[in-house]
VOPAGU-2260 file (C-alpha; in pm, 1 decimal, decimal comma):
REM VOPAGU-2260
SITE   aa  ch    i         X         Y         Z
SITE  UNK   A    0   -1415,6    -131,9   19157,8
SITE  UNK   A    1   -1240,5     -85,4   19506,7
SITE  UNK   A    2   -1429,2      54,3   19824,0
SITE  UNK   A    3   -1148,9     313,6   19809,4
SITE  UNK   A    4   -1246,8     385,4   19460,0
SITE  UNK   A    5   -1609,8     461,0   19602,8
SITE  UNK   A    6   -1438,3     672,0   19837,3
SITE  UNK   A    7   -1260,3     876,4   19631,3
SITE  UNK   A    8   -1538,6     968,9   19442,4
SITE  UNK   A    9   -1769,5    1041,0   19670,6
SITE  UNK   A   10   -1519,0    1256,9   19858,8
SITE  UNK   A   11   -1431,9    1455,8   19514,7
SITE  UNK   A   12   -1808,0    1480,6   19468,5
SITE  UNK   A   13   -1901,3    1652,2   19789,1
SITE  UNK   A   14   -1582,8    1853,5   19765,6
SITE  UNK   A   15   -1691,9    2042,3   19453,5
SITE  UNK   A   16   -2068,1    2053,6   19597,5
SITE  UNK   A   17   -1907,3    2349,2   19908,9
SITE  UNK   A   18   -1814,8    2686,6   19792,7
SITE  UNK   A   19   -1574,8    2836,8   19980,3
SITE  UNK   A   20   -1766,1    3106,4   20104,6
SITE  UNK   A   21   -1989,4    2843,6   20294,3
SITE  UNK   A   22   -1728,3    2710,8   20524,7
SITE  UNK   A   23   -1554,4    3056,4   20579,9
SITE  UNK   A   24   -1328,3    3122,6   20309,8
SITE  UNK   A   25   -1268,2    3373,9   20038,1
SITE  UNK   A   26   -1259,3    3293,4   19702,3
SITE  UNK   A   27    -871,8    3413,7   19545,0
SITE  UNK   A   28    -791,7    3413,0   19204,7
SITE  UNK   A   29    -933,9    3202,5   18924,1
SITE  UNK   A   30   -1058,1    2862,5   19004,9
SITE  UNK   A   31   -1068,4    2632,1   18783,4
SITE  UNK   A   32   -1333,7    2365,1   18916,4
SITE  UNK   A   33   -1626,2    2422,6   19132,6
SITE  UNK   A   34   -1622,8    2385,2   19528,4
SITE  UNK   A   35   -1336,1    2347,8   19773,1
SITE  UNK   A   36    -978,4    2285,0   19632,7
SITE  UNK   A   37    -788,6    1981,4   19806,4
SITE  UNK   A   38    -564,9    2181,4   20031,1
SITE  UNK   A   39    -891,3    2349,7   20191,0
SITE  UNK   A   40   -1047,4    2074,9   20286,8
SITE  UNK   A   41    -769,8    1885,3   20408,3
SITE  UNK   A   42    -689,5    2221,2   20644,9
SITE  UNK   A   43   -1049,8    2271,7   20710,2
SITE  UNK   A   44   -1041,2    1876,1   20853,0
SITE  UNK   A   45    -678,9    1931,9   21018,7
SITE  UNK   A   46    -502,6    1671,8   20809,6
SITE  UNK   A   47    -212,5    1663,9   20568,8
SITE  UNK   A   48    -303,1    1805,0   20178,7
SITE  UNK   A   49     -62,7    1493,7   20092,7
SITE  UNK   A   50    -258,3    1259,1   20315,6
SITE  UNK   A   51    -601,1    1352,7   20205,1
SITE  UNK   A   52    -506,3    1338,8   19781,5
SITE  UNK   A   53    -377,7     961,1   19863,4
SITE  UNK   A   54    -773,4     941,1   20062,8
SITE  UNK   A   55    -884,7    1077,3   19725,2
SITE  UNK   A   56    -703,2     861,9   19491,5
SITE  UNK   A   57    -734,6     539,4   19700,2
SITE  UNK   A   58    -396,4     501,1   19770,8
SITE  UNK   A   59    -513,3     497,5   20194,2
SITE  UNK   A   60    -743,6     232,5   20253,2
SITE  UNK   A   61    -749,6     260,7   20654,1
SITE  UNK   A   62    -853,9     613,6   20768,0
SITE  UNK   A   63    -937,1     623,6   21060,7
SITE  UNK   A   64   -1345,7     713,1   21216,5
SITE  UNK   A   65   -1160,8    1047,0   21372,9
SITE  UNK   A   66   -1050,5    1120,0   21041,0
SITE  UNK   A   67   -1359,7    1028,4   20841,2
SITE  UNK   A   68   -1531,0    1234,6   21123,9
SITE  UNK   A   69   -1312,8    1540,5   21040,3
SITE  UNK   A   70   -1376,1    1555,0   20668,6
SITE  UNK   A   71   -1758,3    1450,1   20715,5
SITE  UNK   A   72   -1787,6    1843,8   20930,0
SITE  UNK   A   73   -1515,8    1976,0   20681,3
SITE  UNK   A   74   -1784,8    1882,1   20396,7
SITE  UNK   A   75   -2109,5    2001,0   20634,3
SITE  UNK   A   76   -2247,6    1627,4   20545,0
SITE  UNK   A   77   -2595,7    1549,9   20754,3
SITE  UNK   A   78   -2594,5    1226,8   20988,9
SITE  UNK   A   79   -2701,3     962,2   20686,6
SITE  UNK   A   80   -2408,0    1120,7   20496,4
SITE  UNK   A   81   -2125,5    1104,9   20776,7
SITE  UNK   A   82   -2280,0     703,5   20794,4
SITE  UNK   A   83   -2258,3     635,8   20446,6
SITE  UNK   A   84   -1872,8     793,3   20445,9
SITE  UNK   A   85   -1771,1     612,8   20725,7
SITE  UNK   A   86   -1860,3     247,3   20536,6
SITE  UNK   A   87   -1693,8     391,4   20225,2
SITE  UNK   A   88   -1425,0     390,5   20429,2
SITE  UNK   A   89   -1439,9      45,7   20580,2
SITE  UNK   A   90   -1373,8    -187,9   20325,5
SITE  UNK   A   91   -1539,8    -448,1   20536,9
SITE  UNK   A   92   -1903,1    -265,3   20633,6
SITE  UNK   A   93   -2188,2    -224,7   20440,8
SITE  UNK   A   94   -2475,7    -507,7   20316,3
SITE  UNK   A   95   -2308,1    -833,4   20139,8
SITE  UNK   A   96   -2368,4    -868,2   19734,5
SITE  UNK   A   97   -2729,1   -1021,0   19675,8
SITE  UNK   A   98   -2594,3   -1371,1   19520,0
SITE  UNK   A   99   -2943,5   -1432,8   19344,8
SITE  UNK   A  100   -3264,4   -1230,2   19243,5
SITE  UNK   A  101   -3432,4   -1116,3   19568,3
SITE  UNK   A  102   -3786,9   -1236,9   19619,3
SITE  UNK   A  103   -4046,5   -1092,9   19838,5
SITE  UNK   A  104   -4181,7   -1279,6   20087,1
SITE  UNK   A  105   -4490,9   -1414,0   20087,5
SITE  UNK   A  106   -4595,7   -1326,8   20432,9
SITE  UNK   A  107   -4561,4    -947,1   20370,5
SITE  UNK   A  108   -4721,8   -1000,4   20008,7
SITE  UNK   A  109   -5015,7   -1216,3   20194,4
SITE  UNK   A  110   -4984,2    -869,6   20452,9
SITE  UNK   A  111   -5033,2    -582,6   20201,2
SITE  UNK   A  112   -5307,4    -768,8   20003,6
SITE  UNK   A  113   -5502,9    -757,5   20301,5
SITE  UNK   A  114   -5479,0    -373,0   20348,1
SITE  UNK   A  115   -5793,7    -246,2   20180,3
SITE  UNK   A  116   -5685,9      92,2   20234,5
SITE  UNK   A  117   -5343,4     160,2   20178,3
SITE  UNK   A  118   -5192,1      82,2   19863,2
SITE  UNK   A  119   -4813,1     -96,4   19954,4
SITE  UNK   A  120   -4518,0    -232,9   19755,0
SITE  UNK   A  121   -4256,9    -386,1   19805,2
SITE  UNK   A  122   -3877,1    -297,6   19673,6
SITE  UNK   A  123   -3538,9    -440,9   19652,3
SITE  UNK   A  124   -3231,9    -269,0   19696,2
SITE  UNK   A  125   -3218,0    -160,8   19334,7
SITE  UNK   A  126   -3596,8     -41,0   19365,7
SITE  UNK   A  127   -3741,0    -322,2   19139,4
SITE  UNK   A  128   -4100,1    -354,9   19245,3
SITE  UNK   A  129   -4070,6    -706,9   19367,1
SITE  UNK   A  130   -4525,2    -704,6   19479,2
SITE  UNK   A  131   -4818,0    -454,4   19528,0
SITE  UNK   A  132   -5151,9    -498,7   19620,0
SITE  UNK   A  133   -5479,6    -398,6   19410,8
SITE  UNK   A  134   -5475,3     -12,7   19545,2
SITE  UNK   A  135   -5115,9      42,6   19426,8
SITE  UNK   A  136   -5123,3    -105,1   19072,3
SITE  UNK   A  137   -5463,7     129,7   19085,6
SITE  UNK   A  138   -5284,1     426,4   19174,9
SITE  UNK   A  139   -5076,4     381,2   18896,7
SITE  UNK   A  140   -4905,3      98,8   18632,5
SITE  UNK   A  141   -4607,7     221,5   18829,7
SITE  UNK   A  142   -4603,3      20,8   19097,6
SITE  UNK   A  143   -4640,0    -313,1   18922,4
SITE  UNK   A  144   -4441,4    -640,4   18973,0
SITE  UNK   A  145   -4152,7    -560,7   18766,6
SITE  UNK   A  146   -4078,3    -235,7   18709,1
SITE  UNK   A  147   -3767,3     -24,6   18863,8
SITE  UNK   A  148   -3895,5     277,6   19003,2
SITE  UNK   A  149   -3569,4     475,7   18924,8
SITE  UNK   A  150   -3591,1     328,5   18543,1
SITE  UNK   A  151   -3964,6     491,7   18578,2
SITE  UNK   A  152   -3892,1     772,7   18725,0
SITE  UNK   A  153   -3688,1     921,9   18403,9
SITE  UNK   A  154   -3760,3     761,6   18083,2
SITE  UNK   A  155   -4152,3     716,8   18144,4
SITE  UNK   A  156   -4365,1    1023,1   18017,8
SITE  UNK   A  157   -4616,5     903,0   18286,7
SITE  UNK   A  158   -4448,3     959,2   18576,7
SITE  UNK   A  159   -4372,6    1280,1   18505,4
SITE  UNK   A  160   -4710,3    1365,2   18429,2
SITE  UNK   A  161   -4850,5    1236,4   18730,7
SITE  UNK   A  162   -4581,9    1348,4   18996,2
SITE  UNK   A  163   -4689,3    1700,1   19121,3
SITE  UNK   A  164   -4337,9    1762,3   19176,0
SITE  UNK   A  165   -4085,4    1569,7   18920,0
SITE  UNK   A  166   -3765,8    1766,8   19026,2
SITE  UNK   A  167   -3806,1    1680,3   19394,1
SITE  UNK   A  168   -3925,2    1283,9   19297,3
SITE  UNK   A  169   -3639,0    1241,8   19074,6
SITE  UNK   A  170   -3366,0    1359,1   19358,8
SITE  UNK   A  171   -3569,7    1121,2   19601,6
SITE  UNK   A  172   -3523,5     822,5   19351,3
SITE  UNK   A  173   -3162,2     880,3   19326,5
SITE  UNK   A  174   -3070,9     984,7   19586,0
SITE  UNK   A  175   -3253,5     650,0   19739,8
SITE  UNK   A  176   -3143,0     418,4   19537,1
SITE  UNK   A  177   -2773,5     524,6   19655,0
SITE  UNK   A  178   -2865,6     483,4   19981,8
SITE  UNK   A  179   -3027,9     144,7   19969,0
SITE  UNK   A  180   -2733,2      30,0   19686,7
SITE  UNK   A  181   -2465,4     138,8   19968,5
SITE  UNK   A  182   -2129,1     124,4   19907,7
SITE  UNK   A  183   -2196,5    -178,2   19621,1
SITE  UNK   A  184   -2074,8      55,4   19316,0
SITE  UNK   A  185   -1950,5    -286,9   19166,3
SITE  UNK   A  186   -2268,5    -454,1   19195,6
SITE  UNK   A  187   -2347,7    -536,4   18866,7
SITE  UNK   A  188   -2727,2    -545,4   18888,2
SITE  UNK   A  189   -2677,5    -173,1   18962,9
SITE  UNK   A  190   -2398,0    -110,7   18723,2
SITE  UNK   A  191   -2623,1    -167,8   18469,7
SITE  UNK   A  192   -2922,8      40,5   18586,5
SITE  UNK   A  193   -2668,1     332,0   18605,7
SITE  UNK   A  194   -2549,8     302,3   18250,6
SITE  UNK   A  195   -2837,9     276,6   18104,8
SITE  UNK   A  196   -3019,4     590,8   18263,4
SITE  UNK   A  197   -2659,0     784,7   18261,2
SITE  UNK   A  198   -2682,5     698,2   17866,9
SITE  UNK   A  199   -3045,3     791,8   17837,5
SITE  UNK   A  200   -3109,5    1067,0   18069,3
SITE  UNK   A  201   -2898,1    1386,2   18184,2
SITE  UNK   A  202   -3088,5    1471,4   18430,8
SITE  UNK   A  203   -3010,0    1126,2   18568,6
SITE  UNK   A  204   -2632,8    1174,3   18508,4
SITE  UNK   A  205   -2645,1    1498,6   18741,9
SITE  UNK   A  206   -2790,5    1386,8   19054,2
SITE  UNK   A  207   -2595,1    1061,4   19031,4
SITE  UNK   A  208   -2265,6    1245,8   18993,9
SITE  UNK   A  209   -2374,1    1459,0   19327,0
SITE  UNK   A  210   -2376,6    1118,5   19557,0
SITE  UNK   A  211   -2668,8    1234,5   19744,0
SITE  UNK   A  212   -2831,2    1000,7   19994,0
SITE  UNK   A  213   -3221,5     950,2   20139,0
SITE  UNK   A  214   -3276,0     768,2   20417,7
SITE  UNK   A  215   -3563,3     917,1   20558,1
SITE  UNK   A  216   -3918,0     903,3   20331,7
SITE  UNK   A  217   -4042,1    1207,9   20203,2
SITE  UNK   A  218   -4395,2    1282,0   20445,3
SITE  UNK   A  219   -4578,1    1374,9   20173,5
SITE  UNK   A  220   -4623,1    1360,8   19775,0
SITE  UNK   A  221   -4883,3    1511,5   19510,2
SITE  UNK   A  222   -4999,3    1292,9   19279,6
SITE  UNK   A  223   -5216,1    1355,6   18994,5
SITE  UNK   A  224   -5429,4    1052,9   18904,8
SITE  UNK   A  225   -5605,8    1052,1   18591,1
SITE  UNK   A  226   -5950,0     972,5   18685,6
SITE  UNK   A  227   -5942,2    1060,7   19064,9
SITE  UNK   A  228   -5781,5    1420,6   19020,7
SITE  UNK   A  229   -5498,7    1553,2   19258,8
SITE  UNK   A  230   -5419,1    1354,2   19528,5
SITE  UNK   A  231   -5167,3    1392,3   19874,4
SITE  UNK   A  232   -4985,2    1083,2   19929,5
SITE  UNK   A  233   -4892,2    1022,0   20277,5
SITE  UNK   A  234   -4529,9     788,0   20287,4
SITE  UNK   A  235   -4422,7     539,5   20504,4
SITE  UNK   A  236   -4119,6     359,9   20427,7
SITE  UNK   A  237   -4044,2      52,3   20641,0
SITE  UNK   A  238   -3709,8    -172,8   20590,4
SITE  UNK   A  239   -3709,3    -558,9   20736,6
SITE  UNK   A  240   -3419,6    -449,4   20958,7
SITE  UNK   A  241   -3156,7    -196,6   20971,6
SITE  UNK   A  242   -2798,3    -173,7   20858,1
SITE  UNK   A  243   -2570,7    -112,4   21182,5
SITE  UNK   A  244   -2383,3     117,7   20934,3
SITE  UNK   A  245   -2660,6     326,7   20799,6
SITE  UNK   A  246   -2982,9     399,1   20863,3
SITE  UNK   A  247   -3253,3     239,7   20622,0
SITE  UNK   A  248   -3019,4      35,2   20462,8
SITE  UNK   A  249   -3208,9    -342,9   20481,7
SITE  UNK   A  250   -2995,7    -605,0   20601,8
SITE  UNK   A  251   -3068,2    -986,8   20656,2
SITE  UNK   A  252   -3272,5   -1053,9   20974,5
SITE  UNK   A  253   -3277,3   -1398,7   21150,5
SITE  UNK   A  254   -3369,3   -1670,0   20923,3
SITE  UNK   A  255   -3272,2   -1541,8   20613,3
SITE  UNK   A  256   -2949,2   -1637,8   20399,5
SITE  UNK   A  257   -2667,6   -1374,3   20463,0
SITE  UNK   A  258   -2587,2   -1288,2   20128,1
SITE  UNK   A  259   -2930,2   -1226,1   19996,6
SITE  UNK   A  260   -3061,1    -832,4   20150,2
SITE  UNK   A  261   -3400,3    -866,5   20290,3
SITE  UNK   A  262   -3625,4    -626,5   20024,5
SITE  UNK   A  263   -3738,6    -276,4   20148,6
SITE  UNK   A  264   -4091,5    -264,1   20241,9
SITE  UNK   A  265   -4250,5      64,8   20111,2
SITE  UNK   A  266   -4615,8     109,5   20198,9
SITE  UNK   A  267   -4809,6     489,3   20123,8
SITE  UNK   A  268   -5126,2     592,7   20271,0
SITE  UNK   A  269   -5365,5     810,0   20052,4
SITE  UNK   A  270   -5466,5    1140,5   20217,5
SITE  UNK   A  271   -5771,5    1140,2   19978,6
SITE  UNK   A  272   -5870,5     921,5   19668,7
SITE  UNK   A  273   -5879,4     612,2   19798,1
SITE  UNK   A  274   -6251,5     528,5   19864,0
SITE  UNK   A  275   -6305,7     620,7   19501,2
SITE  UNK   A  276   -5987,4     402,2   19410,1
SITE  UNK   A  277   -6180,2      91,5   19559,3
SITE  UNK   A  278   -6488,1     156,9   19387,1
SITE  UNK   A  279   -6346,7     139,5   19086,2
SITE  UNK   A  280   -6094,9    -213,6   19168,4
């Protein structure tokens, strides 16, 4: 799949995600899909209606920032979202394909086992839990060595049971995993992951199809751990380096192989729960 592909999408996405009424206009007549029609937004950004359907359908591979920059307000996207559609349109930007499995490294898995008190894991771009130490796995199976948070996140009853708010979690996961993916829609690593929860879970299938994006971490999660009670998770999410083109995005550092992202380091801080937690390791 094309960059300009990506861009098309995620332009028709975020089209049908602004009613009219939001950016000043008044809704005439019958419309037959949600959100801006194509002539709207291409006023609303001052460009062409014919210039903007051949952004949409990928026929224009070379807009240029002022015009990304135009449609980014016309849409009312937030700073991470004007980044993210300014690499869409740059068929160049963005993170290089991983050419193997990523692998944390052992200094920062020899640096969260010796953290006593926080639990920490460590993630790759698709959110595979690549290591955690003890207090994680304690918090929950979750965050073991192997196991895709997203995946998790919507086909394991657990999760849901433990997350004291699953609506807000699941947007985060998505929406994250976009982020941290980029503009790779044809990796096929993440491909994959997409079909299978698009198959197996609607919910899934409708944040995906909104192209949302997280850089930032959420301060703060409930948690509801079995033998502990409710907890308040503090986050901290930390990436090995920073994409140039957006925010959070982890990009090789020096001394590490170009095509091969560096993995996100997560690690979360326990509010209260975590003496007990070590009592019980």
């Amino acid at each position: 799949m094309a960059r300009s592909t990506g861009l098309g999408q995620y332009l028709r996405a975020r089209r049908a995600l602004v009613r009219p009424e939001d950016v000043g206009l008044y809704a005439v007549g019958r419309r037959r899909v949600p959100g801006l029609r194509r002539e709207e937004l291409a006023t609303l950004a001052g460009i062409s209606s014919d210039y903007y359907l051949r952004l949409e359908q990928g026929r224009d591979q070379h807009p240029s920032p002022q015009v990304i920059a135009a449609i980014a307000r016309a849409l009312q996207l937030d700073e991470a979202a004007t980044a993210y559609l300014h690499v869409l349109a740059q068929p160049d930007a963005g993170p290089q394909r991983p050419g193997q499995p990523e692998h944390a490294p052992a200094s920062i898995v020899q640096l969260i086992a010796s953290w006593p008190n926080t639990p920490a894991f460590v993630l790759d771009r698709h959110m595979d839990v690549l290591a955690a130490n003890a207090l994680a796995t304690a918090l929950s199976p979750v965050f073991s060595p192997g196991v895709n948070l997203v995946r998790a996140t919507f086909l394991d009853p657990e999760v849901r049971r433990h997350a004291g708010d699953w609506d807000a979690v699941a947007h985060s996961a998505v929406s994250r995993l976009r982020a941290l993916a980029g503009p790779g829609v044809d990796d096929p690593r993440l491909a994959e992951l997409v079909a299978e929860l698009t198959q197996r879970s609607d919910q899934f299938r409708r944040l995906w199809a909104r192209h949302d994006i997280e850089v930032a971490a959420v301060p703060a999660r409930t948690f509801h751990h079995r033998m502990v009670g409710t907890i308040t998770l503090s986050l901290t999410v930390r990436p090995r380096g920073r994409s140039p083109a957006l925010p959070g995005w982890p990009r090789a550092s020096s001394g590490t192989t170009p095509n091969r992202p560096v993995p996100t380091f997560v690690g979360r801080g326990i509010a209260s729960g975590c003496a007990w937690l070590r009592r019980v390791l």
